[in-house]
C-alpha positions as CSV (number, residue, x, y, z in Angstrom):
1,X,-67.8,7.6,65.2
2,X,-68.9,7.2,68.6
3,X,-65.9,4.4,69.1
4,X,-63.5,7.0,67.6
5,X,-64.7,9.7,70.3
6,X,-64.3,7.1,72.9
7,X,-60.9,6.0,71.6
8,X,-60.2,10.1,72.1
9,X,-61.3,10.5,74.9
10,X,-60.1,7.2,77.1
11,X,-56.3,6.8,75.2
12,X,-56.0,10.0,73.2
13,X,-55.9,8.2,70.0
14,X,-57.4,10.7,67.2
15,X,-60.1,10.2,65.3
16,X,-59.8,9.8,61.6
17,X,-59.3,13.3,59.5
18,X,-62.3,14.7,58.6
19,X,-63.8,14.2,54.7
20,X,-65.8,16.9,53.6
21,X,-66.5,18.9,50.4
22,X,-64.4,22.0,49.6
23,X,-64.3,24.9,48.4
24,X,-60.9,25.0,47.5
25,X,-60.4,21.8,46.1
26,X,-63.8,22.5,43.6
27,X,-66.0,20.0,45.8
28,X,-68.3,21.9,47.1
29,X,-69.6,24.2,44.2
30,X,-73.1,26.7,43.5
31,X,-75.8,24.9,42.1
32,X,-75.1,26.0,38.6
33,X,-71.9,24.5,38.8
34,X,-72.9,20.8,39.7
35,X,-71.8,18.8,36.8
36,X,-74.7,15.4,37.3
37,X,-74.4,13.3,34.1
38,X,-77.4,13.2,31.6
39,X,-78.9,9.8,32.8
40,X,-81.4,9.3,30.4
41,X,-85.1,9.9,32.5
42,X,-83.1,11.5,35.5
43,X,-84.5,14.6,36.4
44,X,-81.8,16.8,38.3
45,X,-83.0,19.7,41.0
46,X,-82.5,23.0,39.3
47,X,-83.2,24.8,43.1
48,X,-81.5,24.1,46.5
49,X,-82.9,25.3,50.2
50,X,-82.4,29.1,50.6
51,X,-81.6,31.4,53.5
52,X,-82.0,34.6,53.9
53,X,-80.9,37.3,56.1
54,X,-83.4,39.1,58.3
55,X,-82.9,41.9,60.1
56,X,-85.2,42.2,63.1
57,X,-83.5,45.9,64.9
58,X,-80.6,46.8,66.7
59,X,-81.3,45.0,70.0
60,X,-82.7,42.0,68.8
61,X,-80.0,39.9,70.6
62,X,-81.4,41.5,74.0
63,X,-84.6,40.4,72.9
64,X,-86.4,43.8,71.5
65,X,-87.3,42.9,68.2
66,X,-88.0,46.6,67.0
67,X,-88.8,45.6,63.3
68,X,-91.2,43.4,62.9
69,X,-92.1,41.9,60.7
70,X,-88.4,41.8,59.8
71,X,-86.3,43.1,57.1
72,X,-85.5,41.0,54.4
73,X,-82.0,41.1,53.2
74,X,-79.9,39.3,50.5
75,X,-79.6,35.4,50.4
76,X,-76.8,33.3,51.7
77,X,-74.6,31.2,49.1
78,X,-75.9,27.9,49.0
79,X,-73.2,25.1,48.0
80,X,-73.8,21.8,46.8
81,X,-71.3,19.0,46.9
82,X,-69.8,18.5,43.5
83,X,-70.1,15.0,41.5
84,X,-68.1,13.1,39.3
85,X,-68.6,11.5,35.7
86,X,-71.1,8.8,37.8
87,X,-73.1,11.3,39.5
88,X,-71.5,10.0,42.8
89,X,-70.3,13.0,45.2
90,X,-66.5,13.3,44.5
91,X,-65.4,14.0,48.5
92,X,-66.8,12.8,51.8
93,X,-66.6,9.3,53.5
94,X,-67.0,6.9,50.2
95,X,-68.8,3.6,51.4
96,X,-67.8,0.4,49.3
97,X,-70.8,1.1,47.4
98,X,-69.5,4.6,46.0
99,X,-66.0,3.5,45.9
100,X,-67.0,0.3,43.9
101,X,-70.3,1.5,42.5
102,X,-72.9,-0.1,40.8
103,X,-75.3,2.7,40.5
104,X,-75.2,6.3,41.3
105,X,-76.5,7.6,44.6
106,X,-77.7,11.3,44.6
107,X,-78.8,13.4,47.9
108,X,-81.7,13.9,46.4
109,X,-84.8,13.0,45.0
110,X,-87.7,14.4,42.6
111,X,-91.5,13.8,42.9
112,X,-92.4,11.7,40.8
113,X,-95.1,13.1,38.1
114,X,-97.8,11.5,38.7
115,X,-97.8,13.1,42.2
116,X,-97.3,16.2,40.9
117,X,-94.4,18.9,40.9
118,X,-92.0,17.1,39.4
119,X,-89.2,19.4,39.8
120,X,-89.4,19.8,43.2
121,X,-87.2,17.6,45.4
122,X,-88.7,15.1,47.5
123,X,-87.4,15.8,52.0
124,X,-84.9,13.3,52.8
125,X,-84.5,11.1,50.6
126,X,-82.3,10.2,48.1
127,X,-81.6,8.3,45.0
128,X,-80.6,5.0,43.2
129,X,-79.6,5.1,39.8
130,X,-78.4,1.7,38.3
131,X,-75.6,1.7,35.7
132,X,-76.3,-0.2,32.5
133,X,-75.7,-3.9,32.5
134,X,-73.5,-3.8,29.7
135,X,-72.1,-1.5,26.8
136,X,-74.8,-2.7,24.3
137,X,-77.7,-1.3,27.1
138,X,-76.0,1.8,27.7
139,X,-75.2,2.7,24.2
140,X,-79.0,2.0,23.4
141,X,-80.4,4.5,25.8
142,X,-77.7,7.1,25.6
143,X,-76.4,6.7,29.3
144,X,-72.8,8.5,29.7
145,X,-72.1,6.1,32.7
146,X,-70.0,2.9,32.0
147,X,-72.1,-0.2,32.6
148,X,-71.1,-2.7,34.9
149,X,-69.5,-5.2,32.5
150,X,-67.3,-2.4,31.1
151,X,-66.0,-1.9,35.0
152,X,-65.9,-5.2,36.3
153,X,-64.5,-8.3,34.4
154,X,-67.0,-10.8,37.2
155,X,-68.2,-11.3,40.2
156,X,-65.1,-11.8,41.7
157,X,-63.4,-8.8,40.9
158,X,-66.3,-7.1,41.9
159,X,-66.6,-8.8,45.4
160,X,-62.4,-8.2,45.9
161,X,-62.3,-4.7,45.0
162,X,-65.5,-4.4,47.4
163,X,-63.8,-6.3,50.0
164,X,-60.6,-3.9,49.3
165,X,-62.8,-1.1,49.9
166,X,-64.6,-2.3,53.5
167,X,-61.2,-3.4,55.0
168,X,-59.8,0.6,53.7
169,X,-62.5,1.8,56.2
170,X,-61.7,-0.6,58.9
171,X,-58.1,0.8,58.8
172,X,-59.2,4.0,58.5
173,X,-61.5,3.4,61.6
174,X,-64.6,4.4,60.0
175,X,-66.6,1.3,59.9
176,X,-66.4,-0.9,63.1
177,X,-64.1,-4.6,62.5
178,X,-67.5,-6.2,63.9
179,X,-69.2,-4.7,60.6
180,X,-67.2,-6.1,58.2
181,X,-68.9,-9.5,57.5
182,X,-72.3,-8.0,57.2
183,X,-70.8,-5.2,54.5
184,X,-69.0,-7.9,52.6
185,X,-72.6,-10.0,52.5
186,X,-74.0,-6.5,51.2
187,X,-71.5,-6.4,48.6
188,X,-72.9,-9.8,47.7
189,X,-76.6,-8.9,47.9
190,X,-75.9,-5.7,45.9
191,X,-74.2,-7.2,43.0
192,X,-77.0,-9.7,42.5
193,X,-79.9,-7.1,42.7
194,X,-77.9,-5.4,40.1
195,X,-77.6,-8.0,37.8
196,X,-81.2,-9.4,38.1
């Protein structure tokens, strides 16, 4: 991104349209509405961060804060971005490993049990849910996901359509031409972790 702003700035060449979830297109949705797929042993977060309003007096943008402590008013909305059938977020800037997936990667993580609080999301970080190997595994343990020989015949289809996917964001200027190889060699690295 920082080329693209350059690029702006120096020659006026815009940067590429922005990707974001939506409200009006159904990508951005309350909590109640987010639609993750029951993976088998995946917890999903039933809460998400809230704000709330707080009203500290009349002048408290001149500094006087004449209530205090505050009142406490109603909540804002919170919005979460919506998924598809993989779990992967259906809007934003898809890397080749969304576009071409092998897993699903949520923006968000739960504490493991033997921690304790296992329903409570774990700060910044997020997670890596592999697909089945195949359509025997995943019909065994109940996944809804496809496995990964149901969406890719080999190797080589995998690596083209992930190669098809890193060259779309080098044309759409959001991954630099000097950062193709070492994607490609991650599309390499990723299918053989997944097929360990």
């Amino acid at each position: 991104m920082i080329a693209n702003m350059d690029a702006w700035v120096r020659d006026g060449i815009a940067p590429p349209p922005s990707s974001y979830p939506r409200i009006a297109n159904g990508t951005l949705v309350p909590l109640e509405r987010y639609a993750f797929p029951a993976i088998p042993g995946v917890n999903q977060p039933h809460e998400a961060n809230q704000a709330v309003r707080i009203d500290f007096g009349p002048n408290w943008r001149n500094g006087f804060l004449t209530l205090q402590p505050p009142k406490v008013g109603a909540a804002f909305p919170v919005l979460v971005p919506q998924v598809n059938e993989d779990g992967n977020e259906r809007d934003g800037v898809w890397m080749p490993e969304v576009t071409v997936p092998l897993a699903t990667y949520a923006g968000w993580n739960l504490r493991d049990p033997a921690i304790g609080a296992p329903e409570q999301r774990v700060s910044f970080e997020g997670s890596y849910v592999a697909f089945p190997k195949t359509a025997a595994e995943r019909q065994r343990s109940g996944d809804p996901r496809k496995s990964i020989s149901e969406r890719y015949a080999s190797r080589e289809e995998y690596l083209s359509l992930y190669q098809s996917a890193v060259d779309a964001l080098v044309a759409q200027r959001w991954i630099l031409k000097e950062d193709r190889d070492a994607l490609l060699d991650r599309g390499k690295a990723e299918w053989e972790e997944a097929l360990k």
